[in-house]
C-alpha positions in Angstrom: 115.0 86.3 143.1 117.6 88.5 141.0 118.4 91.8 142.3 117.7 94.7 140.6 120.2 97.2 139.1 120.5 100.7 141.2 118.1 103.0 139.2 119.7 106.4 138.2 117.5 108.9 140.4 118.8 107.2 143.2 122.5 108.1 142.6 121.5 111.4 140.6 122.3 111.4 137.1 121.2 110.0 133.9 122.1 106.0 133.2 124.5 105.6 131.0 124.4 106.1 127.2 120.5 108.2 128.0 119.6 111.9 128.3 120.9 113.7 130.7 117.9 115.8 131.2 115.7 116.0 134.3 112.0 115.7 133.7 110.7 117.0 136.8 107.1 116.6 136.1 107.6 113.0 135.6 110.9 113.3 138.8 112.8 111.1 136.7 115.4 111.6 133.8 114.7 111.6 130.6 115.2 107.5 128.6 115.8 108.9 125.4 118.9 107.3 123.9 121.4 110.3 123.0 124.1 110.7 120.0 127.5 109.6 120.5 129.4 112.5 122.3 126.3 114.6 123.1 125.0 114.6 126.8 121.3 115.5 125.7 118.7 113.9 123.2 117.1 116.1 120.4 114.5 116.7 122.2 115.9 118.2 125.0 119.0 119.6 123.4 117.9 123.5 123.7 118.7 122.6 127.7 122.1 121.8 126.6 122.7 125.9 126.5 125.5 125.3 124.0 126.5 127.7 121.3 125.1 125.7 118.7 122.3 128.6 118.0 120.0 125.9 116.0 116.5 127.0 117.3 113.9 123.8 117.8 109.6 124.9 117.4 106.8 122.8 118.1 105.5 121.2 115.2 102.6 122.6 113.7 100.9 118.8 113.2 101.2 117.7 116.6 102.5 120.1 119.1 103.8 117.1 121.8 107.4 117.3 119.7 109.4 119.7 118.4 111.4 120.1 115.3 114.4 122.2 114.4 113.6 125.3 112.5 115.4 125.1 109.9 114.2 121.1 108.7 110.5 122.2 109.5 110.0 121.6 105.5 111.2 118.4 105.5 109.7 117.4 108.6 106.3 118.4 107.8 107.0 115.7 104.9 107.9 112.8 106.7 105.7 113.2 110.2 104.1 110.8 111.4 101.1 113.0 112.4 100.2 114.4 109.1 97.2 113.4 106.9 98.0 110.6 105.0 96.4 110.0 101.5 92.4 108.3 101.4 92.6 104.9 99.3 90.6 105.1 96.1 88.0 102.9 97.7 87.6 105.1 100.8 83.8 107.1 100.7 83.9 109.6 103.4 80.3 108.6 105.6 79.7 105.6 103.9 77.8 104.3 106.8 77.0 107.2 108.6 72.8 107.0 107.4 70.6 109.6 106.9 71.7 113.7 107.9 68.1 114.1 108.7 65.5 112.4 109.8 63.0 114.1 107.2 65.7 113.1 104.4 64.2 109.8 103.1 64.6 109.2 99.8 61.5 108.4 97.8 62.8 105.1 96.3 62.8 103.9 100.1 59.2 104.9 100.7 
């Protein structure tokens, strides 16, 4: 059997080339893969309490990730959680039968 590598909680900071952040509902640190000279990933980069005074907001789409304020436009265009476009072909309740019971169409009868 191979041994395993020392994880990162055990020697108290983040593994190497990861967020440095500590997720403490989760009591571990954050896996996110960080920039190259940064210490924290985008998402956690408002812990980082640097001067860089770029505010980050929950997206309005889907409010488990957050944005930077200032690219919310161009987010909003490219996330993954808005409403995509129906194919010609799609018929909203194709299948869904009759509303009402009391609804049958005459032809039927």
């Amino acid at each position: 059997m191979a041994a395993s590598a020392p994880t990162p909680h055990g020697t108290g900071f983040a593994a190497e080339g990861r967020c440095g952040y500590y997720v403490e509902k989760k009591k571990r640190f954050c896996r996110m893969v960080v920039a190259a000279g940064k210490r924290f990933c985008g998402e956690h980069a408002g812990a980082a309490e640097e001067e860089n005074a770029r505010k980050r907001i929950l997206c309005p789409l889907d409010p488990k990730h957050t944005v930077y304020e200032d690219q919310l436009a161009k987010h909003l265009k490219k996330c993954n959680s808005r409403e995509k476009p129906k194919p010609d072909f799609f018929i909203q309740d194709i299948n869904a039968g009759l509303k009402d019971e009391t609804e049958i169409p005459e032809q039927l009868v």
